[in-house]
Structures are given as C-alpha cells and as structure tokens.
KOLDRENRO-983189 format. One line per 4 residues: number of its first residue (from 0); for each residue x, y, z of N, C-alpha, C. Coordinates in Angstrom, 2 decimals. Each point is the difference from the previous one (the first is absolute). Layout:
<nodes>
NUM) X Y Z X Y Z X Y Z; ...
</nodes>
This chain:
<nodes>
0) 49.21 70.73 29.63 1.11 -0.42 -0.85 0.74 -1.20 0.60; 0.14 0.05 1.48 0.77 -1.28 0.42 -1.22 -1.67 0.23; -0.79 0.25 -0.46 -1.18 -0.90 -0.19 0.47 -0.88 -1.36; 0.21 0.96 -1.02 0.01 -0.08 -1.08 1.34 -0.50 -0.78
4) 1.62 0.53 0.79 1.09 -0.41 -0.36 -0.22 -1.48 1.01; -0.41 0.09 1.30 -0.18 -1.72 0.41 -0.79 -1.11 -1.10; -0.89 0.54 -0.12 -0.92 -0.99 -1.01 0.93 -0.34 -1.52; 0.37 1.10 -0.49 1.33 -0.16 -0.98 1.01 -1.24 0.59
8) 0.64 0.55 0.70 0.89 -1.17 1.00 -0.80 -1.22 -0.54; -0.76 -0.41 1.01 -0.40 -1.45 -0.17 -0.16 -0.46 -1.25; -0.99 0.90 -0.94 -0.44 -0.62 -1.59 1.77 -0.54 -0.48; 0.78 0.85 0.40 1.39 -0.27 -0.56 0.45 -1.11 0.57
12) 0.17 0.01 1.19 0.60 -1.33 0.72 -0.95 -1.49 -0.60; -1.35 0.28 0.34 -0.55 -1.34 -0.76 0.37 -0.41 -1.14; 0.05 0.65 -1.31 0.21 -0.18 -1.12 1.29 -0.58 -0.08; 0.99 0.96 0.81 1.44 -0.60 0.28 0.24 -1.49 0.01
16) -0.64 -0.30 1.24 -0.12 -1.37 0.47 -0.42 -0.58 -1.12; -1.70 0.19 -0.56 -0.14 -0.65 -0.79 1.15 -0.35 -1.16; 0.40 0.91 -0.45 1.42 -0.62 -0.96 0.61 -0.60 0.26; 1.01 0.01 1.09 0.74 -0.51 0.50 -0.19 -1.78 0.09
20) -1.19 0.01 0.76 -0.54 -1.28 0.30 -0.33 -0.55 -1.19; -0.19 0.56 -0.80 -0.08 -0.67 -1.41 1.54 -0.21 -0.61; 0.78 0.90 0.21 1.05 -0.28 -0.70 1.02 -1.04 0.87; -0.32 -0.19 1.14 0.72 -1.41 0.84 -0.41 -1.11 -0.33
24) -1.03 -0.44 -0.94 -0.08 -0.95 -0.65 0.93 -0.65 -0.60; 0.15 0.80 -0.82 1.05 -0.44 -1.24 1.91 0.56 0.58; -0.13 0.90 0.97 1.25 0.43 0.21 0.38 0.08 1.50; 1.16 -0.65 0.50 0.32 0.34 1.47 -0.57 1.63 0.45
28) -0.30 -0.70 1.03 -0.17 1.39 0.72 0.88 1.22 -0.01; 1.31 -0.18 0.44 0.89 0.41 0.40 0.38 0.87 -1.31; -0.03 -0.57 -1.15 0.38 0.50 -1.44 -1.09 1.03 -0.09; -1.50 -0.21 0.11 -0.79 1.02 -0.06 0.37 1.27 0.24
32) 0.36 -0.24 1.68 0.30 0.99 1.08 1.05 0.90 -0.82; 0.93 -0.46 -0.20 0.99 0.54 -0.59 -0.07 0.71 -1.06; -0.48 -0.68 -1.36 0.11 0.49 -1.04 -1.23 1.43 -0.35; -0.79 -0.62 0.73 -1.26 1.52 0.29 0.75 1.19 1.00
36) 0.98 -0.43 0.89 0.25 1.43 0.97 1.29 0.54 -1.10; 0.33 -0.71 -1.40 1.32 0.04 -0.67 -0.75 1.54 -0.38; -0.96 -0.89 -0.70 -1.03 0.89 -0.69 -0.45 1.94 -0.07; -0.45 -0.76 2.05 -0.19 1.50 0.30 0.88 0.93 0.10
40) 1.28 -0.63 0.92 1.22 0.47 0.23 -0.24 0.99 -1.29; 0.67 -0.19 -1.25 0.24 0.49 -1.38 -1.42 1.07 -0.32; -0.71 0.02 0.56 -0.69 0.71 -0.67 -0.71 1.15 1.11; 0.41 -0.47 1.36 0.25 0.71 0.89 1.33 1.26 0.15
44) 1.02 -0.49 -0.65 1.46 0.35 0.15 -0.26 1.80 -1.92; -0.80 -0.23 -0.58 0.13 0.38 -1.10 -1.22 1.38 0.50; -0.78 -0.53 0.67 -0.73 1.05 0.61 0.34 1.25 0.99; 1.06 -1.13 0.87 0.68 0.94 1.09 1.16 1.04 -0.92
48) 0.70 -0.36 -1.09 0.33 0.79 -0.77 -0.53 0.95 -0.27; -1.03 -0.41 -0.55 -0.85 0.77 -0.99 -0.38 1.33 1.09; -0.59 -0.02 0.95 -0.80 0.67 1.07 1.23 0.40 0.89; 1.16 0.07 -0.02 0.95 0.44 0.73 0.08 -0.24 1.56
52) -0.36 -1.52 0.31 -0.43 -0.65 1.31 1.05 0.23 0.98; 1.25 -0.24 -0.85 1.08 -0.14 0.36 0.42 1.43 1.55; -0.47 0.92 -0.42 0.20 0.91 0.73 -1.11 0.09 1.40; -0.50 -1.06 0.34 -1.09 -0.49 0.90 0.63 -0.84 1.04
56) 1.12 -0.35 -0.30 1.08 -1.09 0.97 0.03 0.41 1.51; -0.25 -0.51 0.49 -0.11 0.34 2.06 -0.08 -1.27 0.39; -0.08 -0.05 1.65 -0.03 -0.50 0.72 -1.56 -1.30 0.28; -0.51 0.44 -0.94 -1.61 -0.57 0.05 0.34 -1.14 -1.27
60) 0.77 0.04 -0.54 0.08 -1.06 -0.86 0.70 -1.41 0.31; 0.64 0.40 1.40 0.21 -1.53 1.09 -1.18 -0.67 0.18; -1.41 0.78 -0.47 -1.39 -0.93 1.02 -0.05 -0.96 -1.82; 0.15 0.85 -0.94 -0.64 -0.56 -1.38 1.61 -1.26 -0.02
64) 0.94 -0.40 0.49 1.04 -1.15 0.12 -0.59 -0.79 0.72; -0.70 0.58 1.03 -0.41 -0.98 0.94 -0.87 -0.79 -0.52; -0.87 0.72 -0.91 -1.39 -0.55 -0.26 0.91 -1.11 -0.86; 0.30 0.45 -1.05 0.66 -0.69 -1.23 0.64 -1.74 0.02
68) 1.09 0.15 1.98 0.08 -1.17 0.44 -0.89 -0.58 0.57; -0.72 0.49 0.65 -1.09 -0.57 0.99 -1.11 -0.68 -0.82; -0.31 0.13 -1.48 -1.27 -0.06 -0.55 0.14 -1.96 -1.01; 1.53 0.27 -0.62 0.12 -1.06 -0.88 0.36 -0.96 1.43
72) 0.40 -0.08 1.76 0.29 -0.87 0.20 -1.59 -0.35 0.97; -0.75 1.06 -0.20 -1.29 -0.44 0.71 -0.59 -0.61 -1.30; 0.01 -0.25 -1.38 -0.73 -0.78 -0.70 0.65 -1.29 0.12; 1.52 -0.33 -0.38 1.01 -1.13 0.16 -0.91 -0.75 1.40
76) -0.32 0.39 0.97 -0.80 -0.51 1.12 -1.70 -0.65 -0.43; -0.19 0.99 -0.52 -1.46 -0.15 -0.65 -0.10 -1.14 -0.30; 0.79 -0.52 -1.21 0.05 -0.64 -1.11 0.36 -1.52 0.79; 1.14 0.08 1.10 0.63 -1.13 0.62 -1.89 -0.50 0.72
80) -0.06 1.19 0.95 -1.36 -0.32 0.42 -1.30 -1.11 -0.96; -0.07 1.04 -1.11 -0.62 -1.14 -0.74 0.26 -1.22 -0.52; 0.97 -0.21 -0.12 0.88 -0.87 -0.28 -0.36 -1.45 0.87; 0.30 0.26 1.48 -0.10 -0.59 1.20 -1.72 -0.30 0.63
84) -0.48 1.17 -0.39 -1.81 -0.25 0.81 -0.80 0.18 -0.90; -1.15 0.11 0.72 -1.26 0.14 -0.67 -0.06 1.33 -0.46; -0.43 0.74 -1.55 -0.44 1.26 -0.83 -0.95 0.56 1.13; -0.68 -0.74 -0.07 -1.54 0.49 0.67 0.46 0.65 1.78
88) 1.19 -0.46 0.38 0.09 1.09 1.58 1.68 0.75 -0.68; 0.31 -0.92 -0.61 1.07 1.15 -0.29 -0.44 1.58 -0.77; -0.33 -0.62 -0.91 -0.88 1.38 -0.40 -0.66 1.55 0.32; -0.63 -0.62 0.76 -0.75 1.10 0.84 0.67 0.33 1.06
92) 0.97 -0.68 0.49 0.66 1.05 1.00 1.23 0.52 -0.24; 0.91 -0.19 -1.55 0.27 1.03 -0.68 -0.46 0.81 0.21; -1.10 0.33 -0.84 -0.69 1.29 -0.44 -0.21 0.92 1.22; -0.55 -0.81 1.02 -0.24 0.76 1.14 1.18 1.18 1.01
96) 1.48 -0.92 -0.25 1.01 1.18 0.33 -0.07 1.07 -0.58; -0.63 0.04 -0.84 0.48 1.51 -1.60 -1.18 0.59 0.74; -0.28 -0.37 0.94 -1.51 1.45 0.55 0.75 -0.39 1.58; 0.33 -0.67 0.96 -0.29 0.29 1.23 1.32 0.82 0.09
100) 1.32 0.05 -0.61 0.93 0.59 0.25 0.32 1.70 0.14; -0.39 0.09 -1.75 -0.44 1.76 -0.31 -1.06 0.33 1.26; -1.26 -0.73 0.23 -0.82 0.95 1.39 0.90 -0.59 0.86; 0.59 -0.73 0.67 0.54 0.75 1.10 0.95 0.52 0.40
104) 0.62 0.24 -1.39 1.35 1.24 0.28 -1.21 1.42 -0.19; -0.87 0.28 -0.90 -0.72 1.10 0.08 -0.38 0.22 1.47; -0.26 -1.22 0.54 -0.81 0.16 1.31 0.72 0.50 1.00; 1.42 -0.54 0.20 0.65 0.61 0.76 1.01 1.40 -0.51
108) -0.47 0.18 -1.29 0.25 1.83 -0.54 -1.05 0.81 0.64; -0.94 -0.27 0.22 -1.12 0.45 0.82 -1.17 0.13 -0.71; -0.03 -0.81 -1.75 -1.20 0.18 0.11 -1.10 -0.99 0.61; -1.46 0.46 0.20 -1.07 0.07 0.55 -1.28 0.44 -1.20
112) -0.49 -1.71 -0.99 -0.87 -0.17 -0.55 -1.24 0.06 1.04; -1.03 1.28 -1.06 -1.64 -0.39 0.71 -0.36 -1.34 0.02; -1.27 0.22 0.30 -0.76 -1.24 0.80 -0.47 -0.63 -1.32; -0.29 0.47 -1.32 -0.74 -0.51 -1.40 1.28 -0.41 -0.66
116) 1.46 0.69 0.15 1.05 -0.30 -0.68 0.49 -1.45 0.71; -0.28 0.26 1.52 0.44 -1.77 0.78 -0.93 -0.96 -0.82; -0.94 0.42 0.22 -1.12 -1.59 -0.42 0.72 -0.31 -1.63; 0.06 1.26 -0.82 0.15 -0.45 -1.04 1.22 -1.19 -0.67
120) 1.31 0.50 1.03 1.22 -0.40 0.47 -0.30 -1.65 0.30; -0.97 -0.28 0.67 -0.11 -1.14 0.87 -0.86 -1.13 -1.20; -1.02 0.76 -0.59 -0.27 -0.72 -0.81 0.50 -0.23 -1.17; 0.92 0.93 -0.60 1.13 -0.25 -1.19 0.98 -0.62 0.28
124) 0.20 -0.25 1.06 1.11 -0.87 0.71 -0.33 -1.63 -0.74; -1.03 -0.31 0.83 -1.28 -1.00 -0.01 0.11 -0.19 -0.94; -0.22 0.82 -1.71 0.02 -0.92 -0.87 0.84 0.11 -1.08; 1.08 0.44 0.94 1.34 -0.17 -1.19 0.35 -1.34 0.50
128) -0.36 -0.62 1.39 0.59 -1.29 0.23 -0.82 -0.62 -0.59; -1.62 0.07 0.14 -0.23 -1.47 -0.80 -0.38 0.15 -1.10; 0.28 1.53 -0.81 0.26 -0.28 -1.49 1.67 -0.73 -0.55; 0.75 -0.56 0.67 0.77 -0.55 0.21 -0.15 -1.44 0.02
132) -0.93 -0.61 0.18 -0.41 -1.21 0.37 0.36 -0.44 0.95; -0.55 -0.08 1.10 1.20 -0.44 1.56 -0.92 -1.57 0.07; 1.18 -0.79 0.53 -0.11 -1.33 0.21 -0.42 0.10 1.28; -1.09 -0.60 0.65 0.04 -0.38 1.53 -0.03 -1.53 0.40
136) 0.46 -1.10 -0.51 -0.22 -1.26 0.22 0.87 -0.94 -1.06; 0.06 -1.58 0.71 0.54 -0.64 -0.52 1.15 -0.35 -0.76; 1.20 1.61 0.04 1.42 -0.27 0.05 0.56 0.24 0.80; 1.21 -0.54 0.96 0.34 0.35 0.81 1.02 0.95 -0.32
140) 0.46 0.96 0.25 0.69 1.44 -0.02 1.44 -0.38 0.84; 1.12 -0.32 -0.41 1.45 -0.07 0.11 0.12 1.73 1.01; 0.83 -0.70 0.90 0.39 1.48 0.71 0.85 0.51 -0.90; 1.12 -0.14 -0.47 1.02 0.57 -0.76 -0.78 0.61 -1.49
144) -1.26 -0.54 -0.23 -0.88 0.47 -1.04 -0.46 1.44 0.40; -0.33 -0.17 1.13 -0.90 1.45 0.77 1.13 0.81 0.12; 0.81 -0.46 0.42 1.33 1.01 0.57 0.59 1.15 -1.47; -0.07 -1.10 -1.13 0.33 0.65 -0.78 -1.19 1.21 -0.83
148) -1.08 -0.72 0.17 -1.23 1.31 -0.62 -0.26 0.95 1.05; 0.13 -0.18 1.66 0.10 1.43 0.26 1.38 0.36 -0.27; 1.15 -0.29 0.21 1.13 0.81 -0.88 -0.48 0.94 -1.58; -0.58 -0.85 -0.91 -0.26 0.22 -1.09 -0.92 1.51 0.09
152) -1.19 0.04 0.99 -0.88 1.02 0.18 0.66 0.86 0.62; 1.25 -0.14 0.88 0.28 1.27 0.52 0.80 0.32 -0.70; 0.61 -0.75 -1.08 0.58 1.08 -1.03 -0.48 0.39 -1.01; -1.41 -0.37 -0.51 -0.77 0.81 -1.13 -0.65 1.07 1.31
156) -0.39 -0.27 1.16 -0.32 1.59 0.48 1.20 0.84 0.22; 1.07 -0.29 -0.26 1.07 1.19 1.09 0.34 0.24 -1.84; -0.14 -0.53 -1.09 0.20 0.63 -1.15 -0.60 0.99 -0.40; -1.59 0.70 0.34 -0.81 0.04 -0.14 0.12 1.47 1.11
160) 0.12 -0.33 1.02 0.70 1.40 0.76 1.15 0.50 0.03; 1.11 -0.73 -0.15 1.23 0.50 -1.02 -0.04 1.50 -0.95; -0.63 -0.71 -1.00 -0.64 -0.21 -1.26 -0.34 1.64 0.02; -1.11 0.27 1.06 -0.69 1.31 0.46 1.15 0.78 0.40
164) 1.04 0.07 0.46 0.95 0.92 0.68 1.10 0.04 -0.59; -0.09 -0.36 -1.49 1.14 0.16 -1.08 0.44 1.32 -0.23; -1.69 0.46 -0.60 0.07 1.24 -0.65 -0.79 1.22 0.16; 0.15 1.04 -0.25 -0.96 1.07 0.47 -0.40 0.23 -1.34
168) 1.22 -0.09 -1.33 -0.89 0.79 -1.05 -0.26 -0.66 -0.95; -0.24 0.25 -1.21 -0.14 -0.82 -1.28 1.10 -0.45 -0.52; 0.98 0.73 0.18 1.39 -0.36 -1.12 0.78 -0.67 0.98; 0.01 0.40 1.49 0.47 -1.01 0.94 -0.41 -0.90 0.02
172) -1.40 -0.35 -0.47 -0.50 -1.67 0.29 0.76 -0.65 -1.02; -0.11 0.67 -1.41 0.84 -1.00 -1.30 1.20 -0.14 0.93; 0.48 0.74 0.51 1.63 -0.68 0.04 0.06 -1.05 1.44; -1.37 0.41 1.10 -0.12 -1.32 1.23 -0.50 -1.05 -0.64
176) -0.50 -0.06 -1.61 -0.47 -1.41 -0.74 1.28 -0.46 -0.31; 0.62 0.71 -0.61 1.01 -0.80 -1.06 1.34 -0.33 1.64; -0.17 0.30 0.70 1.05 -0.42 1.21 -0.67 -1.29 0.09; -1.19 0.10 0.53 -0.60 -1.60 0.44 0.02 -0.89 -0.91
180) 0.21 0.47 -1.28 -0.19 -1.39 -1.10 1.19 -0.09 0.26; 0.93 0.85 -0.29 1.38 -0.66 0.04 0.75 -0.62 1.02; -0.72 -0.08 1.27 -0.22 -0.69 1.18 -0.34 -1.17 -0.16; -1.14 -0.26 -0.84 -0.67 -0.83 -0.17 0.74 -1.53 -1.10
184) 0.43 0.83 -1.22 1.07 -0.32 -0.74 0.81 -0.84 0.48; 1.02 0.30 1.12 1.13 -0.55 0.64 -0.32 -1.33 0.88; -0.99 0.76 0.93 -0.16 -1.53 0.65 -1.12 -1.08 -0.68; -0.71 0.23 -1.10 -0.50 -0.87 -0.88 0.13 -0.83 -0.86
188) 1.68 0.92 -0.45 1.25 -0.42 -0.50 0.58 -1.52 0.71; 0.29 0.97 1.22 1.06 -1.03 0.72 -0.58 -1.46 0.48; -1.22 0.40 0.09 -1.44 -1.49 0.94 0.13 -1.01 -1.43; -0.24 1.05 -1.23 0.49 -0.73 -1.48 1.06 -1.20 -0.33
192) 0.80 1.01 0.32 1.77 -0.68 -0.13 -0.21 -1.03 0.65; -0.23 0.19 1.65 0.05 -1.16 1.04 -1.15 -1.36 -0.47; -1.15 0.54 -0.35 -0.90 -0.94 -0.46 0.60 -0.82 -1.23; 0.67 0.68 -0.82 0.95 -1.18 -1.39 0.65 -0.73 0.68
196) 1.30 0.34 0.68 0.72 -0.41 0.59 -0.50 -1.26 0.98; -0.90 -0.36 0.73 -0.55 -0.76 0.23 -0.43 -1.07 -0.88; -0.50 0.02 -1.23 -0.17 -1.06 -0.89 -1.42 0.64 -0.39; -0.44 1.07 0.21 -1.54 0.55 -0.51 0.62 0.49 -0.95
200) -1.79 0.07 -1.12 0.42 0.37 -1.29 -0.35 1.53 0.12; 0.91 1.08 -1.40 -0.04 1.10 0.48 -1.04 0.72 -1.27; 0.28 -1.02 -1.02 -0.98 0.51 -0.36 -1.49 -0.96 -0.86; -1.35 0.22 -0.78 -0.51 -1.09 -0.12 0.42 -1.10 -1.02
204) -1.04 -0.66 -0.75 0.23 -1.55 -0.72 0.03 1.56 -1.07; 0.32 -0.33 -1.23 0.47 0.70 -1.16 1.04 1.04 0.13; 0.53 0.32 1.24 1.13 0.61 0.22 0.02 1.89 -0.11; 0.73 0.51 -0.53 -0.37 1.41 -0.14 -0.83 0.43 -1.22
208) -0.48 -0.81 -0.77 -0.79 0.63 -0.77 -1.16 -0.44 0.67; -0.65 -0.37 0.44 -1.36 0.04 1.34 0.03 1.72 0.77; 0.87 0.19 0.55 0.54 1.23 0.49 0.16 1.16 -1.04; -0.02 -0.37 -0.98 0.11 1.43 -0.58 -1.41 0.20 -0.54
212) -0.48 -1.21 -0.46 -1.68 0.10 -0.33 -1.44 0.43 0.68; 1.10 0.24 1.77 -0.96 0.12 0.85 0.70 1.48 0.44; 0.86 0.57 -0.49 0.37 1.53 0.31 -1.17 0.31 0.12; -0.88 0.71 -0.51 -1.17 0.85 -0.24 -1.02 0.12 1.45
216) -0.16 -1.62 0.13 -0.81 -0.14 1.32 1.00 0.18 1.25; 1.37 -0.22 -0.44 0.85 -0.05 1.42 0.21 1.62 0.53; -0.07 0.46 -1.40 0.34 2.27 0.13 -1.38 0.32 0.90; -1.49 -0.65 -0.76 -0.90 -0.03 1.34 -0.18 -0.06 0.85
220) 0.52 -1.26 0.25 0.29 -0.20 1.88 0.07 1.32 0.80; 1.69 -0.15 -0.51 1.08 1.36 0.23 -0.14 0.77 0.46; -0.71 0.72 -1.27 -0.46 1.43 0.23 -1.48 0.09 0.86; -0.85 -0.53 -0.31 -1.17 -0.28 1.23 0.71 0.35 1.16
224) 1.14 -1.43 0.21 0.25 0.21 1.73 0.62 1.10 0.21; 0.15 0.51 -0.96 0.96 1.84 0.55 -1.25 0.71 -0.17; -0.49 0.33 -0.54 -1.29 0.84 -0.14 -0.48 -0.23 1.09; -0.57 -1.32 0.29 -0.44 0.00 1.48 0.37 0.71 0.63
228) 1.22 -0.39 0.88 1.20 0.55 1.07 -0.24 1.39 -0.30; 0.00 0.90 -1.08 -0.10 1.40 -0.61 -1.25 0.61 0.56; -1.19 -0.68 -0.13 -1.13 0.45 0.05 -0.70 -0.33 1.33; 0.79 -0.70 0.85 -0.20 -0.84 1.36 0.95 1.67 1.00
232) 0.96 0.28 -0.57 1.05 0.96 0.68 -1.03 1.23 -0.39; -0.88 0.42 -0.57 -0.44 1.19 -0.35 -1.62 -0.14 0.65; -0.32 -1.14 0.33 -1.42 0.01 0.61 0.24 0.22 1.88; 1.63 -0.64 0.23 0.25 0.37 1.50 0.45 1.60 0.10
236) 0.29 0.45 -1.47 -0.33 1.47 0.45 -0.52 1.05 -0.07; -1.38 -0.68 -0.21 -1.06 0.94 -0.68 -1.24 -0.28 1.57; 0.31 -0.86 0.46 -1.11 0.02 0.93 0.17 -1.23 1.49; -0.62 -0.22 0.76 0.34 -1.07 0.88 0.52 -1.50 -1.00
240) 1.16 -0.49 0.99 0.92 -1.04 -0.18 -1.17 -1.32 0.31; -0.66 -0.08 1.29 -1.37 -0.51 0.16 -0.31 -0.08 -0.79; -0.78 0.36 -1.14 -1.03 -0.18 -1.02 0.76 -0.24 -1.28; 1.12 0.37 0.07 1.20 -0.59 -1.48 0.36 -1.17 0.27
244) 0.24 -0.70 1.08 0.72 -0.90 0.02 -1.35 -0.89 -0.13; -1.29 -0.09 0.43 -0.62 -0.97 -0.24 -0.27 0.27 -1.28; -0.25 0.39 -0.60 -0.65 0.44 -1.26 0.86 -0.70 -1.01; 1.31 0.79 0.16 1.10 -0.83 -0.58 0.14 -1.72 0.03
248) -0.71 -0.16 1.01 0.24 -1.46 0.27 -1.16 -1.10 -0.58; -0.56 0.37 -1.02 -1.53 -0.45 -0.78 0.74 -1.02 -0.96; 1.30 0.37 -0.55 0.21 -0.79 -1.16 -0.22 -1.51 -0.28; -0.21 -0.69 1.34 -0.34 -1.45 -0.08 -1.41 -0.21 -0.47
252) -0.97 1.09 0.19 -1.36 -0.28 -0.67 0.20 0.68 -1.36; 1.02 0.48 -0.46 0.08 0.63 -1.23 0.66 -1.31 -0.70; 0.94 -0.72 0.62 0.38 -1.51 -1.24 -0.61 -0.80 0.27; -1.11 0.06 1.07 -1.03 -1.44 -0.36 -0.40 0.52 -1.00
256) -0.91 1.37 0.04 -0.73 0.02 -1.09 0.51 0.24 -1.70; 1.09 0.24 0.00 0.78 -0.17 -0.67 0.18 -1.69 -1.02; -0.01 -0.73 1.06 0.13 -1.38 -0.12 -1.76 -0.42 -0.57; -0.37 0.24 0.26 -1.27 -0.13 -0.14 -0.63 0.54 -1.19
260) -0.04 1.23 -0.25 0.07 0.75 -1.44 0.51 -0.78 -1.21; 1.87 -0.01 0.44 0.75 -0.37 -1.07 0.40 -2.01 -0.45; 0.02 -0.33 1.05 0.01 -1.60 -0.02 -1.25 -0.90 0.41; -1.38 0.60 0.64 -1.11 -0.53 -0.23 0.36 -1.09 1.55
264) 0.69 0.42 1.04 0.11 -0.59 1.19 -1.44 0.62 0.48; -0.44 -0.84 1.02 -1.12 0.53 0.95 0.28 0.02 0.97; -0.25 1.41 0.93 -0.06 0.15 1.41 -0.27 -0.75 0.73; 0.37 -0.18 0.90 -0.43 -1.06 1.04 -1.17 1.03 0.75
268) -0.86 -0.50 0.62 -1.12 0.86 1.08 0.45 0.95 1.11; 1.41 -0.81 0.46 0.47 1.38 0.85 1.10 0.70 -0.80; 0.57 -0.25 -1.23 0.60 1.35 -0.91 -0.85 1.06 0.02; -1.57 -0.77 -0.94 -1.02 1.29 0.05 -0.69 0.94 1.14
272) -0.05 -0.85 1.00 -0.25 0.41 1.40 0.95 1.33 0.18; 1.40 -0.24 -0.44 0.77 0.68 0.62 0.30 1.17 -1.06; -0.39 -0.25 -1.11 0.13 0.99 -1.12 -1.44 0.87 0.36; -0.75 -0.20 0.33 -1.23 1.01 0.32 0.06 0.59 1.64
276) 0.67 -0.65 0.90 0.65 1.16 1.58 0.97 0.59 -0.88; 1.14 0.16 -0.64 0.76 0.49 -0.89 -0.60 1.26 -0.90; -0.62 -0.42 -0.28 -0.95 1.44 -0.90 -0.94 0.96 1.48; -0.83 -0.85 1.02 -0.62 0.81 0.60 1.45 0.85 1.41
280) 0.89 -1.18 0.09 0.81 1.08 0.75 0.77 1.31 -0.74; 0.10 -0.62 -1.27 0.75 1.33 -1.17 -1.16 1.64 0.43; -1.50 -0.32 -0.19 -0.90 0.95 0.26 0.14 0.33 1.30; -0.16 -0.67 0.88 0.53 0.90 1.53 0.96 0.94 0.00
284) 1.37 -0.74 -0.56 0.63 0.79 0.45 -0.17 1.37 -0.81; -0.14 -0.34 -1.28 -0.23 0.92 -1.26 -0.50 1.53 0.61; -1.30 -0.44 0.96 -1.17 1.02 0.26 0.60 0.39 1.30; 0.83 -0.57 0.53 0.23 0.21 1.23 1.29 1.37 0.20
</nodes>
C-alpha cells in the first residue's frame, strides 16, 4: 500500500506541475500560487466540517504550519533560481531535495533499507535527476543561483517530512491540509502584495476575466497539490519513509511525460534515460 499511495503522490505532483507550468504562461506565478491554495483552502475547510476534523486539533499540527511556511517560500526560491540560471541544473537539483531529506531524517529514525531496496533507492534517485534534464556544460552557474536551489530543495524536502508527522489519522490529515494551505495562503499572499508593490503585475494581460476562465484548471492544481501532500502523508504511514520518499519523488518523469503526451515536446536522451532508471528503480524497490 505505501508503494502505491507514493506512486499516487508523484502521478499527482507531476500533473500538478504540469498545470501550473502551463498556467504561468499566461498568469504570474505568484497569482497561480495563490488563487489555487484559495481554492483548496475552501474546499479543504468544508471537508474538515463535514468529517468533524475539528476535534483532531493537537500539538502535531505545528509540523503541518511549518510545512505550509516552509513550502510557498522554498518555491518563491525555486522560481528566483530559475529566473537567475540555467533550467537544466536548476531543475534537477530541486527535485533531488524532495528525496535526500525525508531518507535522512528516516535514516537517523533508525530506519535500515535492504540491500534490493538501496540499489533501488540509488537508481531512482539517478533518474528522477536526469528525467529532469540536468545541464552539465556551457552555462556558467551564479553562486547566489546555487545558493538559492539548494535552499529551494531543502525546503521541498523538509515539506515532505513535515508533511509525514502532521497526522496519524484520516480526519486529522483534512484538518493538517487545510492548516498548511492556510499557511500557504498568507505568505503567498504577502510575497503577492510585496511583488505589486514593487511595480510587478498581479495579475495577467486581460485582467480578471483570464483568471476566472482559468478557475477550473487553477482548482486542479490545488487540489492535486493537496491530494498529493494527503497521499504522500499516508504512504509514510503505511510502510518505510525510504521507499515513500523516493517514490514520491518520480513526478518530474511524470510532467515530462506529460509534456510530451499533451504538447508534443520531445524528450531529450537523458529525460528518457532517466525516465526508464525511474521505472526500473520504482521495481526494485517495489519487490524489495
């Protein structure tokens, strides 16, 4: 089962991305961010009602705040990152925090993956980076560029183990979701505000009716990235954190191919390279 809520995870997170990255086309980032966590927030908040979450309130819902701040200002980094360097190394070493962090807080919880679950680990590692596309040549890489994508990776991994130590049950997780969006909300909000205030635009060329035409795909996002987080928190507790957290961490070969499917982009040789260690480390660990 925790094979299976990881692999969930990722299909969700890719698709995520994939929207997203489609919908920053036409719309600031920052507005995305926002108006999709508006989204979940609300439909998160109607659930925790519904399911009587409310009575789930403890001390474990400081880790789901944490996540909530820690997550919108490790993308705000992301984004500066790309912004500043090359896709092709920023990229892939994103992705790569969202796996080395979760194993080695597992590692020093004490767990101790077999010898078929390591290899598998090592080679899913392998090609979540270069299903990522990693650059090795001919741009030079800004220190303050690097500085900011490992910032960026150690806060999509410490979201990600957060994330895991929200909740123990089902109706507690709705209410450690709807904390982190509304976490999420505020300082996405505020990076918002500050970004107008600066002279950036807040929202795209046709104004709010662009934004309301793109509700539908933006509630996608949304809810994806909570589903994720949902189904990412239930695979760390169904079985080793080791094998969730990489597993979980596939979604970059899930929006190439995504990209590829839906917009007719082609892989580069080491995407596919890295989308097939990606499938054979998924079977290691799977069997392992």
């Amino acid at each position: 089962m925790s094979a299976l809520f990881a692999l969930a995870t990722s299909l969700l997170w890719g698709l995520a991305d994939f929207g997203g990255g489609l919908l920053t086309r036409r719309t600031p980032a920052l507005t995305v961010v926002v108006v999709s966590q508006l989204i979940a927030v609300t439909v998160l908040g109607a659930i925790v009602v519904a399911t009587g979450g409310w009575s789930e309130t403890g001390p474990q819902l400081w880790f789901a705040a944490a996540a909530g701040v820690v997550g919108p200002a490790a993308m705000l980094c992301f984004y500066r990152a790309l912004a500043l360097g090359p896709m092709g190394v920023v990229s892939p070493l994103g992705a790569l925090g969202g796996v080395t962090v979760p194993l080695c807080v597992a590692l020093v919880l004490g767990e101790r993956p077999g010898l078929l679950q390591v290899s598998g680990v090592v080679v899913a590692v392998a090609g979540v980076v270069l299903a990522s596309g990693p650059q090795t040549g001919g741009v030079p890489v800004q220190r303050q560029t690097l500085l900011l994508t490992l910032v960026a990776a150690l806060g999509f991994g410490s979201v990600m183990a957060l994330i895991a130590e929200a909740s123990n049950t089902l109706t507690g997780l709705f209410l450690a979701l709807f904390v982190q969006r509304v976490c999420n909300v505020v300082v996405g909000g505020g990076a918002l505000l500050a970004s107008v205030r600066r002279g950036n635009p807040g929202l795209p060329e046709g104004g709010m009716g662009v934004v309301w035409a793109s509700l539908p795909a933006l509630a996608f996002v949304g809810l994806a990235d909570v589903a994720a987080n949902g189904t990412y928190n239930l695979a760390a507790h169904h079985g080793p954190v080791t094998v969730a957290a990489v597993l979980a961490s596939l979604y970059p070969v899930v929006t190439a191919l995504a990209a590829r499917a839906l917009l007719g982009e082609r892989l580069r040789v080491v995407q596919a390279t890295g989308a097939g260690l990606a499938l054979v480390g998924t079977l290691l660990l799977a069997t392992g």
